[in-house]
N, C-alpha and C positions, 0 to 999 in steps of 0.2 A: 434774336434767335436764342438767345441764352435765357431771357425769360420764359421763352415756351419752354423748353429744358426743364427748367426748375420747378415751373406751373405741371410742364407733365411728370416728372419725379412727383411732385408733392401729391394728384391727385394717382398714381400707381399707390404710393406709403397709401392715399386712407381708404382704396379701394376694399380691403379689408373688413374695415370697419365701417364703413358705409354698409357694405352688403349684409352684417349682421345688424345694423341700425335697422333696414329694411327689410328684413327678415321678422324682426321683433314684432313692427308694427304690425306684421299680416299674420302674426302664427303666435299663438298663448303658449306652445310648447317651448321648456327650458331645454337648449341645444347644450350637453354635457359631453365634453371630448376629451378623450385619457393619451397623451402621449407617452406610446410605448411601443418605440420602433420592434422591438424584440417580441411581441405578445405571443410568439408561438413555440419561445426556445422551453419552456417545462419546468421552469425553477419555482423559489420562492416569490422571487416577485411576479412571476406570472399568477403565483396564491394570490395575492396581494391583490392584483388586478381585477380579476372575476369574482372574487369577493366583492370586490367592492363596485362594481357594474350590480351581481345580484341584490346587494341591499339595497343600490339607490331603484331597481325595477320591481324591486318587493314595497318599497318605501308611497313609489308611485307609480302604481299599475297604471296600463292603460295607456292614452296618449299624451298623457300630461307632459312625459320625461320623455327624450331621445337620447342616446348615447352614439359616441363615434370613437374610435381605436386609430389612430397614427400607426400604422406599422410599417415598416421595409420587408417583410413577410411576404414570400409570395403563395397564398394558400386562400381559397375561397372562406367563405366565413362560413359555411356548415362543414367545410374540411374541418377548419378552427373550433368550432365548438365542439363536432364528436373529440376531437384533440381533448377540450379540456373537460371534457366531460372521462373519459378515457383514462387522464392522467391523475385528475384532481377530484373527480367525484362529484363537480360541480355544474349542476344543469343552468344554461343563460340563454331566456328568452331571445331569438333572431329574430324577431319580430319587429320592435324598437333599436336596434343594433345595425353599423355598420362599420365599413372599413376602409379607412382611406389610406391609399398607398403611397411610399412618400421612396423614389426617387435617390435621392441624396444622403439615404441613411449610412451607403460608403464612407463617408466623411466623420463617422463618429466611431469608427473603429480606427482601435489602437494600431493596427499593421500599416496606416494610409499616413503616421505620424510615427517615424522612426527616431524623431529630434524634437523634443518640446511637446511630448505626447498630451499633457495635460491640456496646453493651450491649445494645441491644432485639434484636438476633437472638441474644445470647448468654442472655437469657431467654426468647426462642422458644425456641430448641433445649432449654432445661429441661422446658420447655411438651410439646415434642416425646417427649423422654428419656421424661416420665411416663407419654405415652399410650403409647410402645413397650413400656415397664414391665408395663403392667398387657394387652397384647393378647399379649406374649410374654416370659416370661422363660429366657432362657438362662444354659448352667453359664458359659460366655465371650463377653464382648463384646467384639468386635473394632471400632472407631471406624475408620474409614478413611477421613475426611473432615475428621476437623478440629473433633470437635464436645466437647469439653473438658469443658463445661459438663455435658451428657447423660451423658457417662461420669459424673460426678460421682452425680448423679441416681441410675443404674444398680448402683452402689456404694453408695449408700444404702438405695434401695429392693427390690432383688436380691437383693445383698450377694455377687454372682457376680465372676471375676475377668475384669479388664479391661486390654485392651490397645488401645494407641492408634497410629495411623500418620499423620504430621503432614507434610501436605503444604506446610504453610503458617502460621506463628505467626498468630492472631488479628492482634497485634500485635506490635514489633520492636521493639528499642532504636530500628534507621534511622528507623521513624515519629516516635518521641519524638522523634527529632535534630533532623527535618525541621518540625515545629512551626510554627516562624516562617519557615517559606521561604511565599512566598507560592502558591508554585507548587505546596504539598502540600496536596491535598483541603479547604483552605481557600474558604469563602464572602469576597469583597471586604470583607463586613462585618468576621467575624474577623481576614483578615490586615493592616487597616488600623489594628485596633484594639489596644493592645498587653494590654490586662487582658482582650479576650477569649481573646488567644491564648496569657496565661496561664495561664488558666480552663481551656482547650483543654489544655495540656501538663500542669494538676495532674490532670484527669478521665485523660488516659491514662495518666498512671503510678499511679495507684487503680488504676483497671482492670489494668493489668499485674501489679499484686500482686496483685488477685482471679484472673487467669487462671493466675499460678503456682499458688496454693492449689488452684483446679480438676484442674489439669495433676498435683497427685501425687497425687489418686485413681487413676491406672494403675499397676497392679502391672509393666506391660512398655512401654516407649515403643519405635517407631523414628520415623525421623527421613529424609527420603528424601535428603538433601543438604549438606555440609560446610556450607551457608549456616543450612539451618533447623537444624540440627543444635547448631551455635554459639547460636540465639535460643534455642532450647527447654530447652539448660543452665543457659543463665542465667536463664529467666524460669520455668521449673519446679524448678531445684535438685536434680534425683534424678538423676545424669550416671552411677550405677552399673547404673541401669537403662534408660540412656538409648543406644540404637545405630543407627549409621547403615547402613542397607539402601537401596540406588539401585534406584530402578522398573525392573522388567521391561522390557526392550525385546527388539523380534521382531527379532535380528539375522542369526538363519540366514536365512530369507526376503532380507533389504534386502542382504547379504552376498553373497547371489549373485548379484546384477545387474550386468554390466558395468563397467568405468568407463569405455570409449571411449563418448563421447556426440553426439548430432551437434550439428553448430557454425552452421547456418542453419535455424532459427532459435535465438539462445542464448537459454536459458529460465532465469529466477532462479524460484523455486519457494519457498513459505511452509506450514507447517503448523501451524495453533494453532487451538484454539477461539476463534469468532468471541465475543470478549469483551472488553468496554471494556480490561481491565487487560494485552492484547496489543499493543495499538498500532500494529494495523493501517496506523493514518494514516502512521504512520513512515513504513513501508516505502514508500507510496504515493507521500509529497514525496519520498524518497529514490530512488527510480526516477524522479521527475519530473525531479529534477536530473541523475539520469546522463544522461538523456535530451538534455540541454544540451548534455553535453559527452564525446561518446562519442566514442571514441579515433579515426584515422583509418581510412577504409576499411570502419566500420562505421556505419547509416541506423538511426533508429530502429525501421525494419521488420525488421531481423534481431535485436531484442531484445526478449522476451517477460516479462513477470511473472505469474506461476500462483499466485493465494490459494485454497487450499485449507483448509478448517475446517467443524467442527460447528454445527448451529446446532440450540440445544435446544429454542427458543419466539418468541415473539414479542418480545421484548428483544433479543433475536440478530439476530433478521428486519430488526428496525427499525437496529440498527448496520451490517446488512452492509447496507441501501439507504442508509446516511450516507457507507458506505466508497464504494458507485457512483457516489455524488452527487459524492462529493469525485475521484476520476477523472475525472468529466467536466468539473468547473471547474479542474483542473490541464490538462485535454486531451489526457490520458492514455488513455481508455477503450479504444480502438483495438490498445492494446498491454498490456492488463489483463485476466484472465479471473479469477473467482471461482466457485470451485468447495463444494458443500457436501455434507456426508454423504454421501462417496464411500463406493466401498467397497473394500477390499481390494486388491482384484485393480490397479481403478485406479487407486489411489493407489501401487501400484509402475510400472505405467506411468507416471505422472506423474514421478516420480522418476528414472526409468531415460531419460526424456528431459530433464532438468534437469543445467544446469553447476556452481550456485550454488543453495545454500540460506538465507534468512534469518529471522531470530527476534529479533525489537524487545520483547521485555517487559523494563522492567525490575525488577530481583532476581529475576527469577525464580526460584523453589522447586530446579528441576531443569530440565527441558526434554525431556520423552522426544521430542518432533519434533526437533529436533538434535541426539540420538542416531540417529537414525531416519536424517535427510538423510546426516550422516557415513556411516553404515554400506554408505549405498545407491551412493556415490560423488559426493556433492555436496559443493562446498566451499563451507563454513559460515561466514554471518556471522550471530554472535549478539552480543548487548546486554552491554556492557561490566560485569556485576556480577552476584549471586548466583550460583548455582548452573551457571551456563555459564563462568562467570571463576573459579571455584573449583577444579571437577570436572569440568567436561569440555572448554573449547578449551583445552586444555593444551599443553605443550612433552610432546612422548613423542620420547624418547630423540635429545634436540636437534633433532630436526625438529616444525616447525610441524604443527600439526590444523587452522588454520581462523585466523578474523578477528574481533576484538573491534573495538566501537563503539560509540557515545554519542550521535551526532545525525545531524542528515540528511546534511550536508556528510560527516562521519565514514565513513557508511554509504553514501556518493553514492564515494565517494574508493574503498573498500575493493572496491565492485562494478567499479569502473572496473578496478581492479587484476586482479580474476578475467579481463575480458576482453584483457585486455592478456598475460595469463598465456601462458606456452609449456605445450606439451602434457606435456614431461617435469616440470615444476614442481607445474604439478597434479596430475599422477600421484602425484609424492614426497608433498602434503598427503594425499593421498584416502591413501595406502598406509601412512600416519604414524597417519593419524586411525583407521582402520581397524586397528591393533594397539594402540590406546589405549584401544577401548572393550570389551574382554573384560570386564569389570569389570560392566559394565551389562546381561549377558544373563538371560536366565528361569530359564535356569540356576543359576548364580548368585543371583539372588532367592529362589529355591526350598530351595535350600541353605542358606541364610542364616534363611530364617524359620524353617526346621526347627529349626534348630541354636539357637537364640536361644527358639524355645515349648519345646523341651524341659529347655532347660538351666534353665531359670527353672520356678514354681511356677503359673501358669495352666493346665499341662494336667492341673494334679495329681488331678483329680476323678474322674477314670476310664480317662483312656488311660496307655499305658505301651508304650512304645516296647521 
């Protein structure tokens, strides 16, 4: 009895993989699947995603290619595409396109892991991996999110090849650093106590050697950013397969808007997903203070703050009424508009009336919204580290791109500065920043994944350039 057991476990495991074996032999088409339980929340990485569906169906028309989406989304895929057509600007063939709905994406949110959040979503997402496994198996998994663990899964149970696109280490060396800061995702109980917070620093560096070990199941890494790009060598070890590609950004659109702006009222404008780890509140004390002390000649009636962002549910809902709540006890509200799930069209009006752009997360991954403000003629102050202090406020060819910051004073200081700005000054940043971000277009994205799936061994199963 126990042998059938094991015989039927073992033929469940390769039922997987068998049915994509048998798939291959009767279909020349290369089956390409993006796991991205989220694909309809509106961010960057959803950029990220239909980007890169449209090159591989521009790459190969017709019925060469098929693609499939992993989501936990419940929206029909022509809801999904006017969506991202809507939000992004970006048209995706439904023709070659499908969407398989995956169940068990509960298990990769942080709220279903209130203790050891790291590892209980990083055994969700196995949880997750399996059922994608067995409802669809593809010759390539592309990961677009982050999920390490499922690629592992998918390499096991597939045995298809895989490639991964890391918007964001699980975890970092900075998280290990920060340990004993009291100030890092730390309970009072932890940071007061010093063998809990040693407990705390030995479970994360386990954990980082099991997320290496995950991390070189991909046959192909990129990496969106000099910042995550540094974590993912060190904490995966395959740096021959490891390359950095910057998110798509819609720069022809943002490129074409003006840079004369009007100057009653001056407008600071913000773009990020409404999400705890953006730090909305920043910006909020930080307009609260300029508001203190604006330069002369200028009322707080001629200065405007515009929060612009997504909001994917009820988590979102509930933080952007914490960010209204907190405007009205600073006594701000009057000069604060929050704006959500715009669309397109008006999110370059917003822009095209904005002097100053801001972005409070810190480390962030990348920042395509501060690619975004730069290109549209806003001058940028983003969050003094990751992927904004690496790659993109940069010195381009000795002139300034923008404003690095660290606190509210910092960012109270640097806004005060944009207002005090003469017009040729801000011309020179807007005209600097604006030759600095070639680097970041769709273009260039497009280019790059090309050149990177062919050269490597993931598309070896059927296409051939």
């Amino acid at each position: 009895m126990t042998w059938i057991l094991i015989l039927l476990l073992v033929l469940i495991g390769l039922y997987p993989r068998l049915r994509r074996h048998l798939r291959s032999r009767r279909s020349d088409v290369l089956q390409v699947a993006f796991l991205h339980p989220y694909c309809n929340a509106g961010g960057g990485g959803e950029r990220v995603l239909y980007c890169w569906i449209r090159t591989l169906q521009q790459q190969y028309p017709g019925s060469k290619l098929h693609c499939t989406v992993f989501t936990g989304d419940e929206i029909s895929l022509s809801g999904l595409l006017a969506n991202v057509e809507h939000r992004f600007n970006i048209e995706i063939d439904g023709s070659n396109l499908q969407l398989v709905h995956l169940s068990s994406r509960w298990l990769v949110e942080a709220k279903c892991w209130p203790r050891f959040t790291m590892l209980g979503q990083s055994l969700g997402s196995m949880v997750m991996g399996i059922e994608a496994c067995f409802r669809f198996a593809p010759d390539l998994l592309i990961d677009s999110m982050g999920y390490a663990f499922a690629v592992a899964v998918f390499k096991w149970l597939v045995g298809c090849a895989t490639c991964s696109y890391v918007h964001y280490p699980i975890i970092s060396t900075d998280m290990i650093h920060l340990v004993d800061s009291a100030a890092f995702n730390n309970s009072t109980v932890i940071s007061q106590n010093k063998v809990l917070r040693t407990a705390k620093l030995i479970y994360y560096k386990i954990f980082a050697v099991i997320y290496g070990v995950m991390g070189r199941h991909s046959d192909l890494v990129f990496t969106n950013s000099s910042w995550t790009d540094g974590h993912i060598k060190y904490l995966w070890n395959i740096p021959k397969i490891t390359h950095i590609i910057y998110p798509p950004c819609d720069l022809k659109n943002f490129l074409s808007l003006k840079i004369e702006r009007p100057t009653k009222p001056m407008t600071f404008v913000s773009i990020a997903q409404f999400r705890p780890e953006k730090d909305h509140a920043l910006q909020i004390r930080a307009f609260s203070k300029l508001l203190q002390s604006l330069p002369d000649g200028l009322e707080s009636e001629d200065v405007l703050l515009d929060i612009v962002g997504s909001v994917r549910g009820k988590e979102d809902e509930a933080l952007l009424q914490n960010l209204r709540d907190l405007a009205a006890e600073l006594g701000v509200t009057n000069r604060i508009t929050f704006s959500k799930n715009v669309p397109f069209q008006e999110l370059q009006d917003k822009l095209q009336n904005s002097v100053c752009g801001l972005h409070t997360m810190w480390n962030e991954h990348f920042g395509i919204g501060i690619v975004e403000m730069m290109a549209s003629g806003c001058v940028v102050i983003a969050h003094n580290s990751g992927g904004p202090k690496l790659d993109i406020v940069t010195v381009a060819e000795q002139d300034r791109t923008g404003f690095l910051a660290d606190s509210e004073n910092c960012y109270a200081n640097c806004m005060r500065q944009v207002l005090l700005m003469r017009e040729d000054e801000r011309r020179r940043i807007i005209q600097a920043a604006r030759r600095s971000i070639s680097r970041f277009s769709e273009h260039a994205f497009e280019q790059c994944v090309l050149k990177y799936l062919l050269q490597s061994n993931v598309l070896k199963f059927k296409l051939q350039s």
